[in-house]
The first five atom37 places (N, CA, C, CB, O) and aatype in JSON, in Angstrom:
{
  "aatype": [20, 20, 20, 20, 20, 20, 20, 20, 20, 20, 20, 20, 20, 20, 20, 20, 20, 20, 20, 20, 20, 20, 20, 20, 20, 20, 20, 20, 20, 20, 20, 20, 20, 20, 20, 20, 20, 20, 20, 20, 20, 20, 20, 20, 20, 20, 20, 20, 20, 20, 20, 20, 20, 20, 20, 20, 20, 20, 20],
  "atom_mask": [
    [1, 1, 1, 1, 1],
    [1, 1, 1, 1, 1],
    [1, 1, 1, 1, 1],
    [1, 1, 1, 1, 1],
    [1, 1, 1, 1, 1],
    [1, 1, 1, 1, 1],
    [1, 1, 1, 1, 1],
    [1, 1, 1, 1, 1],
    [1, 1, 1, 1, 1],
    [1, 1, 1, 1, 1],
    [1, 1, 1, 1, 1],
    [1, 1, 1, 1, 1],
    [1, 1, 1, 1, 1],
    [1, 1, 1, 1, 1],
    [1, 1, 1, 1, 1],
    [1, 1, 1, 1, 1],
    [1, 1, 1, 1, 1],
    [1, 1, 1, 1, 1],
    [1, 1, 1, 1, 1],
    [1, 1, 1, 1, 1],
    [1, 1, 1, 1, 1],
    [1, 1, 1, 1, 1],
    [1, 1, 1, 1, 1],
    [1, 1, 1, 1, 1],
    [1, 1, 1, 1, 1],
    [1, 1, 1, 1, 1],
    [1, 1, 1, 1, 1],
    [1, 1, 1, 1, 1],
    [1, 1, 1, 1, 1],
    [1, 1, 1, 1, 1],
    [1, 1, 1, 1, 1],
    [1, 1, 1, 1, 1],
    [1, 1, 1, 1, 1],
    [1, 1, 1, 1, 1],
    [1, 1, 1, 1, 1],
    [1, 1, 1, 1, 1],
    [1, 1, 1, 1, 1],
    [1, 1, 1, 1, 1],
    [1, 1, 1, 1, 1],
    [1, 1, 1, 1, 1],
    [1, 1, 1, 1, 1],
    [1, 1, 1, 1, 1],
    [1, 1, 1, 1, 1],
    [1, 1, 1, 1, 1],
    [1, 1, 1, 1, 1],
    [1, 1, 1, 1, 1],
    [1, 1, 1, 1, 1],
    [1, 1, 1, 1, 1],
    [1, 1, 1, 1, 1],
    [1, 1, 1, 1, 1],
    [1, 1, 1, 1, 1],
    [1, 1, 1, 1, 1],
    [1, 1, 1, 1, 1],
    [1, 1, 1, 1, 1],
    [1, 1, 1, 1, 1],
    [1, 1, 1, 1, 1],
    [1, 1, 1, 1, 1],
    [1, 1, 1, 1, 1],
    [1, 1, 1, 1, 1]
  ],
  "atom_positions": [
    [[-11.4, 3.41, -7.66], [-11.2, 1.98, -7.64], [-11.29, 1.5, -6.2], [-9.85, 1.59, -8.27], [-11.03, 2.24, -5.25]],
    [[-11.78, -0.15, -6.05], [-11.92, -0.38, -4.55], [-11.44, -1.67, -4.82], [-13.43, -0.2, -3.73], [-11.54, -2.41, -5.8]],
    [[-10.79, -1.81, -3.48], [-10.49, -3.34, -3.24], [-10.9, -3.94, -1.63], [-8.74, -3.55, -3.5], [-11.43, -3.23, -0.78]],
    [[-10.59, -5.17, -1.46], [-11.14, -5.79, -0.66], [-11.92, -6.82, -1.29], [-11.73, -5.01, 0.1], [-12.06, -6.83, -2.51]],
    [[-12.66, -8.07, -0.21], [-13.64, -9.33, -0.71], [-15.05, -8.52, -1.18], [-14.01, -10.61, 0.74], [-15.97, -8.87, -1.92]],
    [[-14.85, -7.55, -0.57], [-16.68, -6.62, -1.19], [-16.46, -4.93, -1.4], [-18.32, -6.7, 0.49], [-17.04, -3.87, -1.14]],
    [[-15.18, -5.46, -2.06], [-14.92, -3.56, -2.52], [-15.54, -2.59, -1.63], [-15.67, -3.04, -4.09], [-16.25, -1.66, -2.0]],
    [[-15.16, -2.92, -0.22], [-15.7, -1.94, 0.35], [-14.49, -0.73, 0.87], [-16.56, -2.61, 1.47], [-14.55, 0.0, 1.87]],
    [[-13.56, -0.8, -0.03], [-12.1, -0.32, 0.6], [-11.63, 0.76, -0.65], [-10.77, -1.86, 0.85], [-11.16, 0.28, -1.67]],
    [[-11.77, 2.06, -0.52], [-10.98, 2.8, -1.86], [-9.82, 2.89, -2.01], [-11.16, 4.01, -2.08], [-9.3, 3.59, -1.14]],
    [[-9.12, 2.46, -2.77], [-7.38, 2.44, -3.25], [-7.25, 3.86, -2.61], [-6.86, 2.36, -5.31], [-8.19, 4.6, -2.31]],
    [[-6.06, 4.07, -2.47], [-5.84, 5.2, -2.07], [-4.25, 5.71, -3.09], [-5.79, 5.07, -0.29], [-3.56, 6.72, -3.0]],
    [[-4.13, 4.56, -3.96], [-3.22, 4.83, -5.0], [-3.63, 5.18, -6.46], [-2.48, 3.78, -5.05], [-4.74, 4.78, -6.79]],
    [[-2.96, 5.81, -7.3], [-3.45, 6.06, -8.28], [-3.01, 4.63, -9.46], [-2.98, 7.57, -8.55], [-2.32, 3.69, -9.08]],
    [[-3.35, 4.7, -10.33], [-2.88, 3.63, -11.21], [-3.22, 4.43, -12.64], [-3.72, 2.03, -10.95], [-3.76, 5.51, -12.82]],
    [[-2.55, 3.21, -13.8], [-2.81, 4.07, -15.28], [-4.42, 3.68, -15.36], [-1.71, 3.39, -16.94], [-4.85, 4.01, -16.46]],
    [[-5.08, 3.28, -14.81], [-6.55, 3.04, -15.47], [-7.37, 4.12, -14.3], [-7.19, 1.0, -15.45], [-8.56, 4.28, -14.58]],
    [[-6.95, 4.78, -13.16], [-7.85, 5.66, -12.43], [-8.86, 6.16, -13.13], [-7.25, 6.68, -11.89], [-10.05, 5.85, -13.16]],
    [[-8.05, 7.24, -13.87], [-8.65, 8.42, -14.76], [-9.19, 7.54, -16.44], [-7.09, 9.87, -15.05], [-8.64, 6.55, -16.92]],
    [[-10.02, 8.05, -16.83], [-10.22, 7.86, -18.09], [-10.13, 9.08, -18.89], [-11.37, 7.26, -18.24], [-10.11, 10.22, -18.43]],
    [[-10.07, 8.78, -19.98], [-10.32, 9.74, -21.21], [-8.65, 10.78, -21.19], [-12.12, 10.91, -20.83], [-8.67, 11.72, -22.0]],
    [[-7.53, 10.67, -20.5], [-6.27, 11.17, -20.46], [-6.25, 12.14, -19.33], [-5.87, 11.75, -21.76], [-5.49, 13.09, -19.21]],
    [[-7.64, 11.58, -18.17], [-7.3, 12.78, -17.4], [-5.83, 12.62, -16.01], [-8.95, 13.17, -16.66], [-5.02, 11.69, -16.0]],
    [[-5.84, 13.22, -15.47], [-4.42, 13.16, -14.59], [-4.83, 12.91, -13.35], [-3.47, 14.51, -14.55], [-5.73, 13.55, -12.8]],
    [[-4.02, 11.67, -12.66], [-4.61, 11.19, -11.62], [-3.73, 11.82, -10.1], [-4.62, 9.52, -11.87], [-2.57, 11.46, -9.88]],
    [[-4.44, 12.74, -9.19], [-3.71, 13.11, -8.21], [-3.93, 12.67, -6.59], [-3.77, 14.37, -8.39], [-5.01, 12.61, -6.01]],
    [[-2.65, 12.37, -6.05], [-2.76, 11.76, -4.66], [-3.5, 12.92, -4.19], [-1.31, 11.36, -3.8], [-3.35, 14.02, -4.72]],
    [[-4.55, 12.66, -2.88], [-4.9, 13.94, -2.5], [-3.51, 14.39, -1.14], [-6.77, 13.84, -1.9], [-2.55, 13.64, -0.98]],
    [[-3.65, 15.48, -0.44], [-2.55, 16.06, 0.45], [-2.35, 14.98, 1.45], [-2.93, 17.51, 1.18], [-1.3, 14.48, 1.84]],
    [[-3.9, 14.65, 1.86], [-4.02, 13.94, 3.3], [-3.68, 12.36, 3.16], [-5.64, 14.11, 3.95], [-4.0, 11.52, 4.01]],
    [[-3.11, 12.15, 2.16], [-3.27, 10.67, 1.88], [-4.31, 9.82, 1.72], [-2.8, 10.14, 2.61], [-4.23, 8.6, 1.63]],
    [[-5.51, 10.65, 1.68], [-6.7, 9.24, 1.63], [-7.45, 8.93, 0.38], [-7.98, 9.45, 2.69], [-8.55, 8.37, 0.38]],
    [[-6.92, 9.24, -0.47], [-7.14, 8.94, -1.57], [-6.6, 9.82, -3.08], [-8.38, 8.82, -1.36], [-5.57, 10.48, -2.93]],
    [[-6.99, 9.85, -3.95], [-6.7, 10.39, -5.02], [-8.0, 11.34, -5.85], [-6.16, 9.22, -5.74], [-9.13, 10.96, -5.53]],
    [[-7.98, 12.13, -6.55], [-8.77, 13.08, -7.37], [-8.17, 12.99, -9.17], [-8.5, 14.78, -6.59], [-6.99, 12.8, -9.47]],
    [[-9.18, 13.15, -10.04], [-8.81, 13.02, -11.23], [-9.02, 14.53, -11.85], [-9.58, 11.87, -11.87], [-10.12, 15.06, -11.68]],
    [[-8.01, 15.23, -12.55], [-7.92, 16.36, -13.04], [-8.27, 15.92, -14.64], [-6.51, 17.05, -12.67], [-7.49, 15.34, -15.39]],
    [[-9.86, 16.42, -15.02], [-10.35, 16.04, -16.12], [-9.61, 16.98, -17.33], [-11.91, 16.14, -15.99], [-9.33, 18.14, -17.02]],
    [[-9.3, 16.5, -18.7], [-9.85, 17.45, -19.82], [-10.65, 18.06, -19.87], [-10.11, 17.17, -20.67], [-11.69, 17.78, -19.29]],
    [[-10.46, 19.63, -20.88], [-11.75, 19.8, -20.8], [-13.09, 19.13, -21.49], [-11.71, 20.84, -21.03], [-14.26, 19.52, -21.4]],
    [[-12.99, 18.92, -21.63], [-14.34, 18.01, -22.82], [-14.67, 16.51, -21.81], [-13.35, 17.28, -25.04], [-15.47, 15.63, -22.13]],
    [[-14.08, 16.53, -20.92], [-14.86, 15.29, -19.91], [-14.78, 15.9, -18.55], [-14.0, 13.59, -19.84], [-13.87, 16.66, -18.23]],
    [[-16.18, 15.41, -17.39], [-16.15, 15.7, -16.48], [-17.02, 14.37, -15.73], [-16.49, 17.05, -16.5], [-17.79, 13.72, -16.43]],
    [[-16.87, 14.11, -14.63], [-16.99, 12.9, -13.7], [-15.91, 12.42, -12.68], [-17.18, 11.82, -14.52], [-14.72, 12.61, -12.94]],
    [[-16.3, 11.8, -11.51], [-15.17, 11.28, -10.75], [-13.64, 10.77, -11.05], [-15.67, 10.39, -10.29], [-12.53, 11.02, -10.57]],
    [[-14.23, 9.83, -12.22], [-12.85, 9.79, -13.02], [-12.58, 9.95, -14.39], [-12.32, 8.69, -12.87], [-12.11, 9.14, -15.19]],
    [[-12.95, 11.17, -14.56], [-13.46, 11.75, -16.29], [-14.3, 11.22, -17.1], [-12.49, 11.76, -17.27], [-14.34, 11.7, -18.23]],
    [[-15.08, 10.23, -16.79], [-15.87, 9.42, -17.77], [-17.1, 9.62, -18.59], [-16.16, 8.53, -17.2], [-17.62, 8.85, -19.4]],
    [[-17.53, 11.06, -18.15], [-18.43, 11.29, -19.03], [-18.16, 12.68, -19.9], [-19.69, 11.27, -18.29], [-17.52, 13.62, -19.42]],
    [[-18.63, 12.69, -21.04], [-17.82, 13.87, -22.23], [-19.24, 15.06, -21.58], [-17.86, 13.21, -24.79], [-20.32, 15.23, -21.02]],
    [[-18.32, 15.47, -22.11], [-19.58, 17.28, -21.83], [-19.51, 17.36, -23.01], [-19.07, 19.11, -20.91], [-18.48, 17.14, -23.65]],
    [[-21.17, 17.88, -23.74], [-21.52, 18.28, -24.97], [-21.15, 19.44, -25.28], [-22.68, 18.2, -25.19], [-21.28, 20.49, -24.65]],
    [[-20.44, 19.14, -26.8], [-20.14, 20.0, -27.54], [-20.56, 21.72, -27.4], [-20.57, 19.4, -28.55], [-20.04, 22.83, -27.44]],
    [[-21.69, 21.14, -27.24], [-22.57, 22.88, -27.35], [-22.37, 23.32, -26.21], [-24.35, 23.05, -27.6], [-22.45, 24.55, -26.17]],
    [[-22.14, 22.82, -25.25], [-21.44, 23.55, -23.49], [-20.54, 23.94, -23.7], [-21.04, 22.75, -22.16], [-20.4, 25.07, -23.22]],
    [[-19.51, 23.48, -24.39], [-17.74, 23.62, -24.23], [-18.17, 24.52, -25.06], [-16.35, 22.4, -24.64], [-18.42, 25.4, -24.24]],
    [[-18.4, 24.91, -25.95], [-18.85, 26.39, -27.0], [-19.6, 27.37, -25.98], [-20.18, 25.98, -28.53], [-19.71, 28.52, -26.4]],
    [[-20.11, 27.13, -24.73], [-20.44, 28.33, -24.3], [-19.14, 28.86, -23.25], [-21.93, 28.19, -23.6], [-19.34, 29.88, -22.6]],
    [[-18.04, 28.28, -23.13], [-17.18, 28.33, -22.09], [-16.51, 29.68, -22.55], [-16.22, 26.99, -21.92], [-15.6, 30.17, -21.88]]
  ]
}
């Protein structure tokens, strides 16, 4: 997520909408932002895209 007049600024907080799909939203150590710990069945910056079925069957 970004804020500022031209979103040129990344939150550096987490909120309930960070993550999608139930993944877990974590401050990083250094303070400069946050990381999303996906399910398995989604992977993306902030979980948003599903991984196909037939992948998670090769895991």
């Amino acid at each position: 997520q970004y804020t500022g007049s031209y979103c040129e600024t990344r939150s550096t907080t987490c909120s309930p909408t960070t993550c999608a799909n139930a993944g877990l939203c974590l401050a990083t150590t250094d303070g400069a932002g946050w990381l999303c710990v996906c399910q398995p069945q989604f992977t993306g910056d902030r979980c948003q895209n599903p991984i196909s079925g037939n992948f998670i069957n090769r895991i």
